[in-house]
C-alpha positions, 0 to 999 in steps of 0.5 A: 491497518496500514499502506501498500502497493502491488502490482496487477498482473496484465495477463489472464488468470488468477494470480496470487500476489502479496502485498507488504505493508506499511504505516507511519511510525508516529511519537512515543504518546501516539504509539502509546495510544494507538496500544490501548485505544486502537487506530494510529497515524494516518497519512494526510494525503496518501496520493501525494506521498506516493508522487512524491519521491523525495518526501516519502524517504522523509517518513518514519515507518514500522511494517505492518506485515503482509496481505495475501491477495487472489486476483482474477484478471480479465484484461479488456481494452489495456491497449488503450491504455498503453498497458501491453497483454 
C-alpha cells in the first residue's frame, strides 16, 4: 500500500496514466513488523500533508512502486470550475 497523486486528464477519451507511489518509511522495529505482520506507517492526516508544502519534505519515504490506471473521461461542466476542455 501506499500514496500517490496523478492528474486527470481534461480531455475526452480514455487515457492511460501511471501513478508512482509512495509510504512513510517508519523505525527499524516498524519495518520489522510490517515484514511479518503486514501493514505499515500510515500517514495521520494525508490531506494535510498534501497542503502542506514544507512539512512534506520533513517525511521519510521509501517508493512502493506504480499504478497503471485506464481512465475514461467525460467532461461536463469543468467550466464551472475553472478547468479548461
Amino acid at each position: 500500500s501506499g500514496y500517490g497523486v496523478v492528474a486527470v486528464p481534461t480531455s475526452p477519451g480514455c487515457h492511460h496514466v501511471t501513478c508512482v507511489t509512495w509510504r512513510p518509511r517508519g523505525s527499524w522495529g516498524a519495518r520489522l513488523a510490517q515484514r511479518f505482520l503486514g501493514g505499515g506507517p500510515q500517514l495521520r492526516s494525508p490531506s494535510g500533508v498534501v497542503a502542506g508544502g514544507a512539512e512534506r519534505f520533513r517525511l521519510r519515504t521509501e517508493s512502493s512502486g506504480s499504478v497503471r490506471l485506464s481512465l475514461g473521461v467525460l467532461p461536463r461542466n469543468l467550466g464551472r470550475f475553472g478547468v479548461a476542455a
